[in-house]
TORPAPA-280124 format. One record per residue: residue in three letters; x, y, z of N, C-alpha, C, CB in turn. Coordinates in steps of 0.2 Angstrom, whole numbers, plus 5000, padded with zeros to 4 digits. Glycine has a CB too. Layout:
// residues N
ALAXYZXYZXYZXYZ;...
END
This chain:
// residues 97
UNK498650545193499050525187498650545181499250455187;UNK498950575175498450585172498450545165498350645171;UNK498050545160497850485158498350465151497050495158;UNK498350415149498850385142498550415138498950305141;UNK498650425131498250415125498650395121497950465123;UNK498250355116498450295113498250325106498050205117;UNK498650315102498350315095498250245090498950365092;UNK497950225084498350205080498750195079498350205078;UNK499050135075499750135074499650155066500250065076;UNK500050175062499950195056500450175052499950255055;UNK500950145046501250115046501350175039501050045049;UNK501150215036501250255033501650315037500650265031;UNK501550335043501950385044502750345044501750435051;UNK502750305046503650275045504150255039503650235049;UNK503650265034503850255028504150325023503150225026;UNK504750325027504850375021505350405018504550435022;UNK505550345014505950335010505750305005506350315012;UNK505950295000505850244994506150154996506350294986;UNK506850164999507050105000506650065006507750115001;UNK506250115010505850115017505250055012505450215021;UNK505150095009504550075008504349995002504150155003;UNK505150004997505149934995505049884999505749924992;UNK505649875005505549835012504949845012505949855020;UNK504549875016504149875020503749805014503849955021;UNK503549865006503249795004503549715005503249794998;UNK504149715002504349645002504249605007504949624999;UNK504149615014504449615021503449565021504849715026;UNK503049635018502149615018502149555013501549695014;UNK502349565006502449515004502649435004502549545002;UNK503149425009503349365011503049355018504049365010;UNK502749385019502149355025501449355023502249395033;UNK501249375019500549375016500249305015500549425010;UNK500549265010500349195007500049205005500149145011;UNK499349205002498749175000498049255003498649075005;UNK498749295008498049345007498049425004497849355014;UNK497749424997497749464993497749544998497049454987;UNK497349545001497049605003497349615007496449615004;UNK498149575011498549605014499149655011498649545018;UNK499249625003499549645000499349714996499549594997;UNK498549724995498249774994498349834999497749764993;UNK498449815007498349865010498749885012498049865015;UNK499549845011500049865010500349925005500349825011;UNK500049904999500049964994499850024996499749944990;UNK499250024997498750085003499450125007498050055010;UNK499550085011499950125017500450165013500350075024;UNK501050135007501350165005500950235000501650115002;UNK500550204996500350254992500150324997499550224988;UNK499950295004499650365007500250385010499050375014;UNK500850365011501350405013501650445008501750365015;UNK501650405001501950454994501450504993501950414985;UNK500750494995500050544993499750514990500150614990;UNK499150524990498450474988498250524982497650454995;UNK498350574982498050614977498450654971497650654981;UNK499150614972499750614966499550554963500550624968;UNK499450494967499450434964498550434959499650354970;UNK498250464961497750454957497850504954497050454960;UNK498150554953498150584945498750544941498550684946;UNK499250494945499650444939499350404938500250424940;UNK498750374940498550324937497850324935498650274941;UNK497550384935496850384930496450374935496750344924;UNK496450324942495750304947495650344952495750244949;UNK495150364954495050414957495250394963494550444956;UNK495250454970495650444975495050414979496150504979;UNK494450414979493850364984494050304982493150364982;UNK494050274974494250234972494750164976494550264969;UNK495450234976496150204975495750194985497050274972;UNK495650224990495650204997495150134997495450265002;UNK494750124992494350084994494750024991493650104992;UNK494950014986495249974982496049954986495349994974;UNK496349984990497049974995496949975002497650034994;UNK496149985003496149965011496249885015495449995013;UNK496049865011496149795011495549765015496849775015;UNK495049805014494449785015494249775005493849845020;UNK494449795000494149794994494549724991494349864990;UNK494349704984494849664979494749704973494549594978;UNK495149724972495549754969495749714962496049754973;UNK495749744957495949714951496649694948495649744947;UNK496849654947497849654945497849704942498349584940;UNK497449744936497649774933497649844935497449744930;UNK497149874943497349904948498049904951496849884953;UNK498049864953498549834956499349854951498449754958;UNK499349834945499849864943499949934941499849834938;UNK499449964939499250044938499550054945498350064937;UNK499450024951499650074956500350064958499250074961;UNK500549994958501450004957501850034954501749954956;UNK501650014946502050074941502050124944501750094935;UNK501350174944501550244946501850254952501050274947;UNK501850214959502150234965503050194962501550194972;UNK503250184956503850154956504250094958504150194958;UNK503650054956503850004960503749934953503250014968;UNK504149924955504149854950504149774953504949854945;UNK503449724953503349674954503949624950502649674953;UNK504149574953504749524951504549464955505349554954;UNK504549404951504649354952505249294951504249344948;UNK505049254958505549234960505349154963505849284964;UNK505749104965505349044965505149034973505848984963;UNK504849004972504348994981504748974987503848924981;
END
């Protein structure tokens, strides 16, 4: 029998749509709570589905940068964090708990 192979799961290659990708946030967003860097690394996956190196020419931070700051190993600054929604089109909204 021969043998399986198993990849990663990537959660960027199934993102591809714009409306794919809103979900996808809001979906990360309302199960995240209290953890930032789950929220950041959801940004990442989108950003690397739109391209990491379009969104660092729209947001001025360079693409080492942008993977280390959306891997969700980094913290990230809000004002990262906005830089990279705007450019990827995306508008943060507030709403009650």
């Amino acid at each position: 029998m021969g043998k399986i192979k198993l990849r990663k799961w990537d959660s960027a290659e199934y993102l591809k749509s714009d409306e794919d990708m809103l979900l996808y946030l809001q979906a990360c967003m309302d199960e995240a709570g209290d953890d930032a860097a789950f929220i950041a690394k959801a940004l990442g996956n989108i950003a690397r589905a739109k391209g990491m190196s379009q969104l660092a020419r729209d947001t001025g931070i360079g693409r080492e940068s942008l993977y280390k700051a959306l891997s969700g190993e980094g913290n990230p600054s809000f004002g990262t964090i906005l830089k990279v929604t705007q450019a990827l089109g995306i508008r943060l909204s507030a709403g009650p708990a």
